[in-house]
SENU-8632 format. One record per residue: residue in one letter; x, y, z of N, C-alpha, C, CB in turn. Coordinates in pm, whole numbers, padded with zeros to 5 digits, always signed. Each point is the difference from the previous one (the first is absolute). Last residue first. Glycine has a CB too. Example, Ala and Ser with C-alpha at 12.3 -4.5 7.8 and 13.67 -1.06 7.14 Angstrom:
2
S+01285-00225+00708+00082+00119+00006-00077+00109+00073+00118-00063-00215;A-00089-00509+00208-00089+00119+00000+00090+00120+00000-00189-00117+00125;
This chain:
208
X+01363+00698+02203-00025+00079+00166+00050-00143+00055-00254+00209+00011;X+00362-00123-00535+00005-00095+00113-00017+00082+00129+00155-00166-00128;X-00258+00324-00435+00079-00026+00145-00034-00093+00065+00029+00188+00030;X+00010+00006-00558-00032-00120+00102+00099+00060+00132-00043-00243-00203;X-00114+00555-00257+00054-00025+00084-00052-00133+00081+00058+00241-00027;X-00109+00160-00421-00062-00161+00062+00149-00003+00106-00168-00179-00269;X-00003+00503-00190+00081-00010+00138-00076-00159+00070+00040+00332+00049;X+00026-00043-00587-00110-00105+00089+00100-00012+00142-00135-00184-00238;X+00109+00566-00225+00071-00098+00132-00078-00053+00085+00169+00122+00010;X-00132+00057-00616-00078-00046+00158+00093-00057+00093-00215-00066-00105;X+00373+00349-00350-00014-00088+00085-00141-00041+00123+00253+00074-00073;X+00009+00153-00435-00055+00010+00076+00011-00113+00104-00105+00142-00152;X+00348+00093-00305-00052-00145+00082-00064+00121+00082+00198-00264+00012;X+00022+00307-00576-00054+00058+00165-00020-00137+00024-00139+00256+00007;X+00395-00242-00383-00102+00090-00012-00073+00067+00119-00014-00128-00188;X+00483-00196+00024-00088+00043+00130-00064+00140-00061+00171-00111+00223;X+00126-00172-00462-00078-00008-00065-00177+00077+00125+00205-00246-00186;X+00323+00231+00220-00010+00078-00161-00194-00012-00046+00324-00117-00109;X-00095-00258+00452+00122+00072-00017-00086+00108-00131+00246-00227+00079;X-00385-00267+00062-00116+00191+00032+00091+00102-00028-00155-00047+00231;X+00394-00336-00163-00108-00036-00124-00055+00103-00019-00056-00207+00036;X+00298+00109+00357+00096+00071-00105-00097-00009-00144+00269-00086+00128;X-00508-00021+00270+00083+00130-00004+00065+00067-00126+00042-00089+00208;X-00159-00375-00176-00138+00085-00012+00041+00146+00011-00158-00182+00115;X+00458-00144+00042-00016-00036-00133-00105+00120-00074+00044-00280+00072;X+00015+00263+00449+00150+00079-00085-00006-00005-00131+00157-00064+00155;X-00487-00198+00086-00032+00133-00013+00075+00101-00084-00076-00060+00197;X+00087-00479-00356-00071+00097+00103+00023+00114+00040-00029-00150+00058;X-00168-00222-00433+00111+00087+00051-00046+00056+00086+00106+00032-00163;X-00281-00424-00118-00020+00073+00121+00119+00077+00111-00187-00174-00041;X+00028+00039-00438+00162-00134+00100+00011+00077+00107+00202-00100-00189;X-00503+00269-00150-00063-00176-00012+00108-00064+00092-00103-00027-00284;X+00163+00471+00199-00097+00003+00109-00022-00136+00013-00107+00219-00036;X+00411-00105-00257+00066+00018+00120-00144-00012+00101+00239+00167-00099;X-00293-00209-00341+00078-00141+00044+00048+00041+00143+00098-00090-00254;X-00342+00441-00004-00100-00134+00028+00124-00126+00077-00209+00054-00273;X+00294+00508+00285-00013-00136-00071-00002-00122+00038+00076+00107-00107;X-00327+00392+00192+00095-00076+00052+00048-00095-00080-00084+00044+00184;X-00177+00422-00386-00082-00151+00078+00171-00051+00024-00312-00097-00167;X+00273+00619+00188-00007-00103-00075+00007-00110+00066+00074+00112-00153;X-00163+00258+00391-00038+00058-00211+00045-00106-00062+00060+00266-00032;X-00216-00270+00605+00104-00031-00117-00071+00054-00142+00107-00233+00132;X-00260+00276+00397-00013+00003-00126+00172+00013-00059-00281+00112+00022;X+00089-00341+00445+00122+00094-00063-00081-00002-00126+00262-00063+00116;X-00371-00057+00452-00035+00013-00136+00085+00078-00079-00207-00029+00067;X+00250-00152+00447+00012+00077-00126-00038-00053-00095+00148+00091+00063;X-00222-00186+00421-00061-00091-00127+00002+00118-00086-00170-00202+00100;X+00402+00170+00430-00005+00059-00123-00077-00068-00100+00200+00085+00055;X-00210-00141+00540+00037-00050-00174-00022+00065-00091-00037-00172+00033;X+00156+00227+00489-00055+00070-00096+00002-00112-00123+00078+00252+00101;X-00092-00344+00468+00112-00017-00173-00115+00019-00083+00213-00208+00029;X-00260+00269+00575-00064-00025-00138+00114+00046-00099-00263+00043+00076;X+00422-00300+00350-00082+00122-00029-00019-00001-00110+00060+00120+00140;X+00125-00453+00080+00128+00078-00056-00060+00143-00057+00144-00238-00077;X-00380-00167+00302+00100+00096+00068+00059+00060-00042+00014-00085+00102;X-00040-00321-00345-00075+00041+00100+00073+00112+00105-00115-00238-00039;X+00216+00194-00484+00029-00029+00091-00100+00017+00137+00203+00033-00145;X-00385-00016-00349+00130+00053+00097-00003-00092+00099-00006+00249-00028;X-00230-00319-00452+00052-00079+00148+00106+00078+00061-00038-00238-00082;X-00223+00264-00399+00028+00036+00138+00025-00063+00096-00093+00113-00054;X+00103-00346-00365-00165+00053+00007+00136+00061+00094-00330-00160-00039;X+00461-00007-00415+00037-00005+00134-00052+00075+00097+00163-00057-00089;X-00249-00134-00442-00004+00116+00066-00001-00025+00172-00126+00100-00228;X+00244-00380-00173-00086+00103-00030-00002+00111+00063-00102-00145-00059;X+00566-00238+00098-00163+00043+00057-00080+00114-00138+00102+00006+00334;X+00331-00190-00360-00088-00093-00004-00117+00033+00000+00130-00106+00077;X+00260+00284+00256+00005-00042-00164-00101-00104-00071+00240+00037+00043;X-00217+00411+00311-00067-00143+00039+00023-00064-00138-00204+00065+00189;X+00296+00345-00182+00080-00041+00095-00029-00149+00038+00017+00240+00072;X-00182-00095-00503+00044+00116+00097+00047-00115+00087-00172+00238-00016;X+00102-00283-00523+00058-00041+00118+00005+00115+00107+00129-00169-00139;X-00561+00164-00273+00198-00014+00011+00036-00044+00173+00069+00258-00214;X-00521-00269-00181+00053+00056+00171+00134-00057-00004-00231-00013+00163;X-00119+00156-00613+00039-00089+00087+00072+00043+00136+00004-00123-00209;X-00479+00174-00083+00108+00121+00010+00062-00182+00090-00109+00401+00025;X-00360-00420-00110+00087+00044-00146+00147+00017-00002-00191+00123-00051;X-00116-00269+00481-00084+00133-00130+00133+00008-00079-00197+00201+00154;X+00198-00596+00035-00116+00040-00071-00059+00091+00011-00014-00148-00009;X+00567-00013-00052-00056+00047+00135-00136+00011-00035+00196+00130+00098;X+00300-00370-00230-00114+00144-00063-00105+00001+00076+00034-00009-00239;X+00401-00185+00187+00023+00068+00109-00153+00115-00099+00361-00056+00139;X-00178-00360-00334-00002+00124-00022+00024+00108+00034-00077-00093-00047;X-00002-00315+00216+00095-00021-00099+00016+00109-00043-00040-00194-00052;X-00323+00149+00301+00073-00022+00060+00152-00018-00064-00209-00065+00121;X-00285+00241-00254+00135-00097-00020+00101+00068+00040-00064-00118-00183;X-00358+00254+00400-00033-00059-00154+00112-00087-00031-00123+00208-00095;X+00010+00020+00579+00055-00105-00091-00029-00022-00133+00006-00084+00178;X-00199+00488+00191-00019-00132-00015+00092-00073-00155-00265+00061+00152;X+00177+00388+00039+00120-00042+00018-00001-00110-00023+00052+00130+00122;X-00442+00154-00182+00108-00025-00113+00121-00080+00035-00068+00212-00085;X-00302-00170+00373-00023-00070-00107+00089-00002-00077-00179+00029+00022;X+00204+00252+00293+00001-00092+00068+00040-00095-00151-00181+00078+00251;X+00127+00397-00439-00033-00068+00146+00063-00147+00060-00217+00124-00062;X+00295+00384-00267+00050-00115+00014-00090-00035+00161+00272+00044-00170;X-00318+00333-00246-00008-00022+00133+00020-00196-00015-00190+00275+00085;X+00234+00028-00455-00036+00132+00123+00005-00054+00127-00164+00127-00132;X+00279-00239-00453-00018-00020+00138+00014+00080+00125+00047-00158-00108;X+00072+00159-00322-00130+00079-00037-00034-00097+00157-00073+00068-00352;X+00495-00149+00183-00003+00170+00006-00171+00060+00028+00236+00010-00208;X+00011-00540+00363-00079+00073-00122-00026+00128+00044-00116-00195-00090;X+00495-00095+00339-00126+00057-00014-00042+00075-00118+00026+00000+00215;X+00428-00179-00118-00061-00046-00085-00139+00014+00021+00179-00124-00038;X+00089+00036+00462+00024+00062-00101-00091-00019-00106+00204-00004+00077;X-00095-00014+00466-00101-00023-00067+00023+00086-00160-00149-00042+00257;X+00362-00144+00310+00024+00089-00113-00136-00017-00176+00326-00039+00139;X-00238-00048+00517-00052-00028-00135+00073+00126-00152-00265-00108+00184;X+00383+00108+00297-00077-00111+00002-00088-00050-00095+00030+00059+00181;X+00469+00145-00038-00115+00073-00110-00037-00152+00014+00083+00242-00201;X+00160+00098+00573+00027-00121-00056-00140+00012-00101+00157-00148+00220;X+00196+00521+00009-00100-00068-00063-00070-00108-00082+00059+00151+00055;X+00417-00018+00268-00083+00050-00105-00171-00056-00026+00259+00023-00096;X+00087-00174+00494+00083+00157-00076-00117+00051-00133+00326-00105+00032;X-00599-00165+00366+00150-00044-00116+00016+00092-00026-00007-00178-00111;X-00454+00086+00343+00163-00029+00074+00146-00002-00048-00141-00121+00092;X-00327+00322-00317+00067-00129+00006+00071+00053+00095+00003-00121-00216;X-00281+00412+00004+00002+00012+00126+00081-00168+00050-00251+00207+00004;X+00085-00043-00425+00068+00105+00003+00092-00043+00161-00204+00187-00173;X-00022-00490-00204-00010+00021+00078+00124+00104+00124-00164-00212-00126;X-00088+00113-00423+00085-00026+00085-00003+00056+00127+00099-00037-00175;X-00242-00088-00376-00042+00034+00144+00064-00029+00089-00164-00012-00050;X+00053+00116-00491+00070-00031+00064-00058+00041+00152+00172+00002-00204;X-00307-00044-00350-00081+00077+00169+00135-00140+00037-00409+00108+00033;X+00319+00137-00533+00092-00052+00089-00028-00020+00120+00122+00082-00115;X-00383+00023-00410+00049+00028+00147+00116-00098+00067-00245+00088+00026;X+00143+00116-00535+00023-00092+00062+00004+00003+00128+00077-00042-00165;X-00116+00352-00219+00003-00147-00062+00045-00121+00116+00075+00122-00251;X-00244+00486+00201+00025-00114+00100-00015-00138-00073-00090+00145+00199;X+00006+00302-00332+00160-00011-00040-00025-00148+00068+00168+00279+00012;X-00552-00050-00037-00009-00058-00126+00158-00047-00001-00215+00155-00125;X+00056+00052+00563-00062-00165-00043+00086-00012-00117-00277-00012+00068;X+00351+00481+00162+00131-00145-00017-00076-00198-00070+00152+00161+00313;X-00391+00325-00243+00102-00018-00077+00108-00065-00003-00078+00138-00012;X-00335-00161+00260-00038+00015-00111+00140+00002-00124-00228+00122+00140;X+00273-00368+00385-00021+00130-00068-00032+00027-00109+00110+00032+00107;X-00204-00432+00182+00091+00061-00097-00029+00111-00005+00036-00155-00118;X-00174-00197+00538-00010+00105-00109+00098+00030-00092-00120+00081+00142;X+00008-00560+00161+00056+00105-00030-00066+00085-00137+00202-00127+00127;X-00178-00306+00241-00074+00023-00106+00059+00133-00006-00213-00152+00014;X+00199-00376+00271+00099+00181-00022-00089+00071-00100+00289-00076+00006;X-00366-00377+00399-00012+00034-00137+00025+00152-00022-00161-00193-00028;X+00420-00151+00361-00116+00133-00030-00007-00003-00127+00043+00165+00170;X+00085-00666+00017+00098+00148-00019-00098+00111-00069+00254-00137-00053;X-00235-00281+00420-00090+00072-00095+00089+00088-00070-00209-00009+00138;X+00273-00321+00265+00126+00051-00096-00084+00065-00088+00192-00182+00009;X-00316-00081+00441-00032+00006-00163+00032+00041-00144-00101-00001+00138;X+00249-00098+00346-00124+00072+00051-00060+00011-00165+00094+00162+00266;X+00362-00239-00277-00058-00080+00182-00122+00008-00014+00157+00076+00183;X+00058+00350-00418+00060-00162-00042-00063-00099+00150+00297+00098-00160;X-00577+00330-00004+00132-00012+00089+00035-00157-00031-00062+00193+00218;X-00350+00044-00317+00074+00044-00076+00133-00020-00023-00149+00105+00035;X-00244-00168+00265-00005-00089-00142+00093+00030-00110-00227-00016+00041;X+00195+00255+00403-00011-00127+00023+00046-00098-00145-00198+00081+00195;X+00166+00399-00226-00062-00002+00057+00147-00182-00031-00322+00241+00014;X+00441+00296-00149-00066-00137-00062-00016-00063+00138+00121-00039-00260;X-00171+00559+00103+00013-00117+00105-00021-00143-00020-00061+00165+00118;X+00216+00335-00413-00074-00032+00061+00029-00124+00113-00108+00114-00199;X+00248+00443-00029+00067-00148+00035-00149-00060+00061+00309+00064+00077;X-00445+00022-00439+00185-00037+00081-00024+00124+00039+00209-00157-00143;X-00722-00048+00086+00114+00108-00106+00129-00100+00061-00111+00335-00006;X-00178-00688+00035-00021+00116+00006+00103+00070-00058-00130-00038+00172;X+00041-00434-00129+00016+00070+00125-00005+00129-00025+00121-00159+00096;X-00272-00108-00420-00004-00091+00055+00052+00088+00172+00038-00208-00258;X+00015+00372-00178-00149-00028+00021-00018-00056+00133-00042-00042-00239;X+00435+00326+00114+00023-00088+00036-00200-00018+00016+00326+00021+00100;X+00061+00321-00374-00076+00006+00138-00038-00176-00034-00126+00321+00051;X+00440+00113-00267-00009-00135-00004-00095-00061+00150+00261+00006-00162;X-00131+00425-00271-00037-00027+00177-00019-00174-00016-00174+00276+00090;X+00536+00037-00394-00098-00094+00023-00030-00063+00156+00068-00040-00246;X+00317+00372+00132-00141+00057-00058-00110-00127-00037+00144+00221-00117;X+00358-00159+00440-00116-00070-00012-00151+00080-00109+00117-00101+00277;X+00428+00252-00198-00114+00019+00085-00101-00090-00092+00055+00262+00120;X+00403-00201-00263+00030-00019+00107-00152-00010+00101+00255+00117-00077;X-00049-00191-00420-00122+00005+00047+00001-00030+00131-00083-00044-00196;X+00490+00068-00052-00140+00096-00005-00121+00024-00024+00119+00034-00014;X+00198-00395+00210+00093+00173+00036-00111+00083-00062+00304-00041-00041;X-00338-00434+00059-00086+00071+00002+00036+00152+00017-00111-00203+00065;X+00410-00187-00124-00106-00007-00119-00076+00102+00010-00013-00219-00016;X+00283+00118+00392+00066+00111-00049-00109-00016-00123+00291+00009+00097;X-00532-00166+00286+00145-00005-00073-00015+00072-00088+00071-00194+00033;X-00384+00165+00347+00069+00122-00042+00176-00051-00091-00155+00155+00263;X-00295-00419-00182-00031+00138-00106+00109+00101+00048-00287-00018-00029;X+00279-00411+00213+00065-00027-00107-00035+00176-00137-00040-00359+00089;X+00229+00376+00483-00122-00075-00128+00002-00044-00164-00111+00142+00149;X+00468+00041+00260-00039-00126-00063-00141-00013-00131+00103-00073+00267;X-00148+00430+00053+00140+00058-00056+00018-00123-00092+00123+00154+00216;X-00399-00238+00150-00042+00038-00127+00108+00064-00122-00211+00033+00156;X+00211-00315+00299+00044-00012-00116-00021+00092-00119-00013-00193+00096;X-00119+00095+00396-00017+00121-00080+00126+00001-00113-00124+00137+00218;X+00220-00443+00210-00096+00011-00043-00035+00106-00108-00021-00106+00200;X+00250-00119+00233+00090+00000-00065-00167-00018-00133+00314-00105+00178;X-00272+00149+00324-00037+00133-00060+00095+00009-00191-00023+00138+00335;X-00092-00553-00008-00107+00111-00002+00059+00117-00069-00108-00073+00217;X+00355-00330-00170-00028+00049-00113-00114+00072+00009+00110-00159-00099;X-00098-00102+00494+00210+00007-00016-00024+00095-00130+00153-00303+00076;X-00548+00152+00073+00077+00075+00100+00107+00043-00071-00066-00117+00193;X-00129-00156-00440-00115+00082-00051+00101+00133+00102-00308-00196-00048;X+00439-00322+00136+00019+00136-00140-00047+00097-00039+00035-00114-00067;X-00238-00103+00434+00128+00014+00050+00077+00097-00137-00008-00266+00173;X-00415+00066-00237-00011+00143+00073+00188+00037+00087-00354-00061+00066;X+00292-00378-00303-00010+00145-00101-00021+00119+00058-00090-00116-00156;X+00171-00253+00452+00152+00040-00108-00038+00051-00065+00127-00137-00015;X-00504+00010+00261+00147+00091+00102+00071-00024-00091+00010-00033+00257;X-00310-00194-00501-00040+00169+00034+00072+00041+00073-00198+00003-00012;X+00284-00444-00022+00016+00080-00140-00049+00176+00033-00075-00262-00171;X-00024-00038+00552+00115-00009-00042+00057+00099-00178-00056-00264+00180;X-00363+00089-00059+00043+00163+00118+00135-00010-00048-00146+00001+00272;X+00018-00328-00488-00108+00070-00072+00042+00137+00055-00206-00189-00021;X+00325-00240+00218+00090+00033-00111-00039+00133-00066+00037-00247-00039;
């Protein structure tokens, strides 16, 4: 049953090989960001390195789903404006007309620098609040925290995005506590985009 599932994903992987590079889609090129068209926060990854970097085994849905720990620079003159991060993530290289978002992450504290493992963990669940502080909204997986990688076998290595966004003002509390999702978060940030940055993590499954 097991071979079986893999000849129909490496079979899909055939038929949608060159259906891929979403980036145009992303979520750092909506229209919210018209000006702030270039990235002035570096965003790198303890756990795998600068971007673009390599997520391993433990990183991939099946195999353990980890999600990288992130961490990031400010610039001296954008910290004192910043009341809030945003880290969204998505996967550039899907089999689909656009980019799909495997996590969304709102309501981060302004004096925060780095998000690990640890934070994604459950506080209330009612809330949609999360134990580092900040809550998580609806990506493609409804429900979920965070929807680990999983390309397609064969479908070659898929870029993931883990944008980071400074905001000048904090989100509101009821829309994060009802876990909105990406399009919601969009139109929210509308006036308040200070800069982003990003890390890219790559990963791929094959079948010899």
């Amino acid at each position: 049953m097991e071979t079986m599932i893999r000849y129909v994903e490496v079979s899909l992987s055939w038929i949608s090989k060159n259906i891929r590079g979403h980036d145009a889609k992303a979520f750092y090129n909506s229209p919210v960001f018209a000006s702030h068209a270039d990235p002035t926060i570096t965003v790198t990854s303890p756990d795998c390195g600068e971007s673009p970097g390599t997520m391993g085994p433990e990183y991939i849905g099946g195999s353990g789903g980890r999600i990288p720990a992130l961490s990031w620079d400010v610039p001296s003159d954008l910290e004192p404006e910043v009341r809030e991060w945003l880290l969204v993530v998505e996967d550039m290289d899907a089999p689909l007309p656009m980019a799909i978002c495997h996590g969304i992450y709102g309501g981060i504290a302004p004096e925060k620098r780095r998000v690990s493992p640890e934070d994604f963990g459950v506080e209330d669940e009612k809330r949609s609040l999360l134990k580092g502080g900040f809550h998580w909204g609806n990506g493609w997986r409804r429900g979920a925290v965070y929807a680990p990688p999983r390309p397609l076998m064969n479908h070659g290595a898929h870029r993931y995005f883990y944008q980071v966004v400074a905001l000048s003002e904090a989100l509101d509390k009821k829309m994060l506590e009802n876990r909105a999702a990406k399009e919601q978060f969009a139109e929210a940030i509308k006036g308040k985009v200070l800069g982003w940055g990003m890390w890219i993590g790559s990963c791929e499954r094959k079948w010899v």
